[in-house]
C-alpha positions in Angstrom: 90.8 105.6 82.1 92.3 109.1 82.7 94.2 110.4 80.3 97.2 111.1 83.3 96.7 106.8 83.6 97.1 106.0 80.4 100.4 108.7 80.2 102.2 107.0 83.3 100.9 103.0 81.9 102.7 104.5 78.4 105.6 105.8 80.5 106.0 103.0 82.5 105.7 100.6 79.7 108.8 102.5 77.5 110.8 102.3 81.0 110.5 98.7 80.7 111.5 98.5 77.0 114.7 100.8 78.2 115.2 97.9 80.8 115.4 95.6 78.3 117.9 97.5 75.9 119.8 98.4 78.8 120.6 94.5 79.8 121.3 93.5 76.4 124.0 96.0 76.5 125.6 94.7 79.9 128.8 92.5 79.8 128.7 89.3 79.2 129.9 87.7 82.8 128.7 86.2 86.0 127.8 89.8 87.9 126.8 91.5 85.4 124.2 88.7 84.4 122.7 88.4 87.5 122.8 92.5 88.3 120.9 92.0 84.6 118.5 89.7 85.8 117.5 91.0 88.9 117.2 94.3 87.1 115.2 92.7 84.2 112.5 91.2 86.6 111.9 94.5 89.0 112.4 97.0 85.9 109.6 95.1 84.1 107.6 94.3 87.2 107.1 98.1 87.0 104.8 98.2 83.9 103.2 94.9 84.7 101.7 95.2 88.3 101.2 99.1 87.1 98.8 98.0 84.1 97.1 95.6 86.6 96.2 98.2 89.1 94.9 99.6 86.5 91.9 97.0 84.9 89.5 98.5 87.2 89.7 96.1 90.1 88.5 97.0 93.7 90.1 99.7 95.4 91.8 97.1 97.8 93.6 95.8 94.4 94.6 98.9 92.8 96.0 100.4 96.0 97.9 96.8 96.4 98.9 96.6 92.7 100.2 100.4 92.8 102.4 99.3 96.1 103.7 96.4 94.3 104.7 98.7 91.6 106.5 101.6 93.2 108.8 98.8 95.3 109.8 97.3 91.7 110.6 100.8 90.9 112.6 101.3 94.0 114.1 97.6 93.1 115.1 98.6 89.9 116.5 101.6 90.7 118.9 99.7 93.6 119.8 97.6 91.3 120.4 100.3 88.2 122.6 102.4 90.9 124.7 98.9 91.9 125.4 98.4 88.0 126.6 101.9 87.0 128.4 102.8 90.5 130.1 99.5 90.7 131.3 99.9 87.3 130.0 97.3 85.3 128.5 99.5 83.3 128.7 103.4 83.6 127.4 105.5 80.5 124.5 108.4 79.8 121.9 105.7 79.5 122.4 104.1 82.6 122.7 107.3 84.7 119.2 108.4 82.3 117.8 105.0 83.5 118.5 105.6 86.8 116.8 109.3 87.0 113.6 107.4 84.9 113.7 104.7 87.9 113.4 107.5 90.7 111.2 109.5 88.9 108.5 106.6 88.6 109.3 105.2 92.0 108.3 108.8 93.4 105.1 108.8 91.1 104.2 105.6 92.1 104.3 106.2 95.9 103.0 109.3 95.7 99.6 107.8 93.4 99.8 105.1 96.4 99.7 107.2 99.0 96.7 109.2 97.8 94.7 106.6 96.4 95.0 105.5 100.2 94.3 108.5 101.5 91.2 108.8 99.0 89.8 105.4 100.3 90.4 105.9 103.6 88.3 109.9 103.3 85.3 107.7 101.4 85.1 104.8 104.2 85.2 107.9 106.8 82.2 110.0 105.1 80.1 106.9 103.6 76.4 107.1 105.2 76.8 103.1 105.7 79.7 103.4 107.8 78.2 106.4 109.8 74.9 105.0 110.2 77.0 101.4 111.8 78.9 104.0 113.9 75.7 106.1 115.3 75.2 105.8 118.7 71.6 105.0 118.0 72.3 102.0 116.4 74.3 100.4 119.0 71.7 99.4 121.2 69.6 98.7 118.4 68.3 94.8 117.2 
């Protein structure tokens, strides 16, 4: 694995650990447990289905698992921006949190969007896929 991968699996792993931290420090009532929750499962769905893209799957899988992870990112940063703006809990670690979220959300689209790109630029130039689109081969048994 790359050196950049194993940065952003590092990076995206601590941003799950701050999750945690983050919802143990949240008040201790009905909204704020379930802003907590939903916050717990998409901040630390961001590590999770990142490090799966990343076992060395098909390219089908790792453009699948990176799309999974950049719309937990964009989860966790909803629910991240509904906490601290509705007041439940506004400090320097939540608005930190919250620039971490958007920061890997943009990452992660942006690695999504050119590993489909990528795939799409091999399946254009493979010979196999040329020689099926040849106009020679078309009439051929």
């Amino acid at each position: 694995m790359s050196s950049i991968a194993d940065a952003l699996r590092e990076r995206t792993f601590r941003y799950g650990l701050r999750i945690i931290r983050f919802c143990k420090g949240l008040p201790d009532n009905w909204i704020a447990r379930e802003l907590g929750r939903q916050l717990l499962r998409a901040g630390m769905g961001v590590p999770g289905n990142y490090w799966s893209a990343c076992r060395g799957r098909s390219d089908k899988e790792f453009i699948a698992r990176l799309a999974v992870a950049a719309d937990e990112a964009d989860e966790s940063v909803l629910w991240l921006t509904a906490i601290t703006q509705s007041g439940v809990r506004e400090d320097f670690e939540g608005k930190n949190l919250l620039r971490e979220g958007q920061e890997l959300r943009a990452i992660l689209a942006k690695s999504h969007r050119t590993a489909r790109e990528n795939r799409r630029r091999r399946r254009a130039t493979s010979p196999t896929l040329q020689l099926a689109k040849s106009p020679t081969s078309e009439g051929s048994p």
